[in-house]
C-alpha angles and dihedrals in degrees: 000000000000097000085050101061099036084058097050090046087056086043101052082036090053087052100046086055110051082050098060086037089251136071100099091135108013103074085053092059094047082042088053089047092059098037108013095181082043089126087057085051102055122082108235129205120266094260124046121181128192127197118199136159153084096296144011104024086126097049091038099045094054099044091055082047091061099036096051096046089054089043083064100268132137102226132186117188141163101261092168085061093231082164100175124081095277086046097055092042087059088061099040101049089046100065093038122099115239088263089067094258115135111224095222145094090218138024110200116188128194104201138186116258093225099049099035082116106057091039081057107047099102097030137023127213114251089219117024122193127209114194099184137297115221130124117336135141097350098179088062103024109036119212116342085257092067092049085050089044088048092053095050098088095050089073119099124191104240095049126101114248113216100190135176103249088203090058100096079195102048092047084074099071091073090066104124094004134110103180097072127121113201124211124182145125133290120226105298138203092254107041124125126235086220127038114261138221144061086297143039117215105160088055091111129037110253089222108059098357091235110143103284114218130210145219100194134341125223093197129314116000090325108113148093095315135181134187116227091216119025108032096246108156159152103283125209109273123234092208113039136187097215104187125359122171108201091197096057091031104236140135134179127205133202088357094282117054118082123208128181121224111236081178114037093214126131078228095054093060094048090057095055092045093051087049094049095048091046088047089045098066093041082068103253113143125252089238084057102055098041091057087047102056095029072069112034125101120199111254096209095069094233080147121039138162126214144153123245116180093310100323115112093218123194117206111215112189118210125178103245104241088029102100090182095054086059100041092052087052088046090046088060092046090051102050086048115109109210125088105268143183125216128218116185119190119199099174101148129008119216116022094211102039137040097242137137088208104140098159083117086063085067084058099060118099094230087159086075081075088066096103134125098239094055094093096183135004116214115198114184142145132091086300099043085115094064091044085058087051096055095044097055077068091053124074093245114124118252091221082067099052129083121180126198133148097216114084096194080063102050085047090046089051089045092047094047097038137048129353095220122132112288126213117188105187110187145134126274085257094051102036094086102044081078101034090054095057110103089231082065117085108183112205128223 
């Protein structure tokens, strides 16, 4: 009786809230106080995959959605990305029938790093992918070893680990366990012999903490690793992007599949990679997949094109405390070609907390922006006055930078000056607070 009210609760709850535009994790929690156990009740598809990790559940998570429904399967996820335990009972609840049975071939789960192990306490994925742990969010998550410590948990014996073979911190997960695939990257064009960035986290091995040593470094500390004085390594991958040109866009997986890159980002191919290793042992054929993603464009708008006076802008979308995030999105502004111009945004810190806290700021590789062909560097929002303090630490010249804290006035001065390339990296927050504007014009 129990495990039927508390499904019809999630399921008027669902519908109330569609109706008002929220309710994605409410119902859930109305749903756990009924039937606590509620998720054990319930009868679960064959193949349950879970997505964790620093950066790119959302990505990943919708591209395997959309792989595996044209590859024949009946898939429920949650779109809305309610990634903790009422979130995932939302989901859940809503596509059950009223007798606790889930009307779905697959049930794929992005879940919050931190609370993996509370989504998971009455069930466990049948395949769980982990993207990468490094920096995010420090001020709620602590150091990338307390979110590891705080998945852990999540692990049961008997799931598949789909790990990134590059993470020197992932890779850890496999420890003690046989039933792991690996994907990662081969040596590229535009890898480093050194890690780069402020900051150095793969300095020291997370096994035994000796000095780690690399053969080559795709950005950051991810890369081909060893340890001088355990063995931890990177290990061979059973799914492998071979060859990938970020300037033509163009990967290649397995030695034989081709993808075009419709973002030219290093995170965009491991992504892909991470989807396609998840989809391939679901059974979905690698022609399948690659169709799927050459014409597949991201929902959540981390990339998006608009118009802005004459100016062709780009939108890149960071998580604000996450210094990788931005340095990828700096990366791709720095290996374009065409004379550009860069707003940054800062217009709230922490999406989760009300905090001032900008030591992240201090993090980020602005210095990447020190290129010939960035012609000006805008920096506005409420906090545009601690980005100007951290890039009179940079190279970058002073003549190139402008600082204001009004956003409708940086997009008046860009309207009414230049046509050059814009690129407007900010946070989701942030992110509409330009696009909104009617100077904008977002493309299709």
């Amino acid at each position: 009786m129990r495990m039927f009210l508390a499904i019809l609760v999630c399921k008027l709850g669902r519908f109330v809230g569609k109706l008002v535009g929220k309710g994605s994790s409410m119902p859930g929690k109305f749903a756990l106080k009924i039937c606590p156990d509620i998720l054990a009740r319930v009868r679960l598809p064959e193949h349950i995959i879970a997505v964790t990790g620093s950066n790119g559940k959302t990505s990943t998570v919708e591209m395997i959605a959309a792989i595996l429904r044209a590859g024949g399967k009946t898939v429920v996820y949650n779109e809305e990305g309610s990634n903790q335990i009422e979130g995932v009972t939302t989901l859940v609840l809503t596509h059950a029938t009223f007798g606790g049975k889930v009307k779905a071939d697959v049930l794929l789960i992005e879940s919050d790093e931190r609370y993996a192990a509370h989504s998971f306490k009455f069930f466990h994925p049948t395949q769980f992918v982990i993207t990468n742990l490094y920096r995010d969010q420090l001020t709620r998550n602590g150091h990338p070893e307390w979110v590891y410590d705080a998945i852990l948990p999540a692990i049961h014996p008997d799931t598949e680990l789909i790990l990134n073979a590059d993470d020197p911190l992932s890779s850890c997960f496999a420890i003690g366990r046989d039933k792991v695939k690996w994907f990662g990257l081969d040596h590229c064009s535009f890898d480093s012999e050194a890690p780069t960035g402020a900051y150095h986290d793969g300095a020291y091995c997370p096994v035994c903490k000796a000095p780690m040593e690399y053969d080559y470094v795709h950005y950051n500390h991810i890369g081909a690793y060893r340890c001088t004085k355990c063995g931890h390594a990177r290990p061979a991958t059973d799914y492998t992007v071979t060859a990938v040109d970020l300037d033509q866009g163009r990967l290649t997986i397995d030695d034989s599949v081709t993808i075009d890159l419709a973002f030219r980002s290093i995170y965009n191919v491991y992504n892909i990679l991470a989807a396609y290793a998840a989809c391939r042992e679901c059974g979905i054929a690698p022609d399948t997949i690659a169709g799927v993603i050459n014409n597949y464009i991201l929902k959540n708008g981390r990339m998006q094109k608009f118009t802005l006076g004459r100016h062709h802008g780009t939108l890149l979308t960071s998580k604000h405390e996450n210094s990788i995030a931005y340095d990828t999105n700096l990366r791709y502004i720095a290996s374009s070609k065409a004379d550009c111009a860069v707003l940054i945004i800062v217009d709230a810190v922490s999406r989760k907390y009300f905090t001032s806290e900008t030591s992240w700021l201090w993090d980020i590789d602005f210095d990447l922006l020190n290129r010939d062909h960035v012609k000006r560097v805008m920096l506005y929002g409420r906090y545009a006055n601690d980005l100007a303090e951290r890039f009179s630490f940079t190279g970058i010249p002073q003549e190139k930078i402008d600082v204001g804290e009004d956003i409708l006035e940086a997009a008046a001065l860009l309207q009414d000056h230049g046509d050059e390339d814009l690129y407007v990296v900010t946070c989701f927050s942030d992110r509409d607070k330009l696009l909104d504007l009617p100077a904008v014009e977002k493309e299709a």
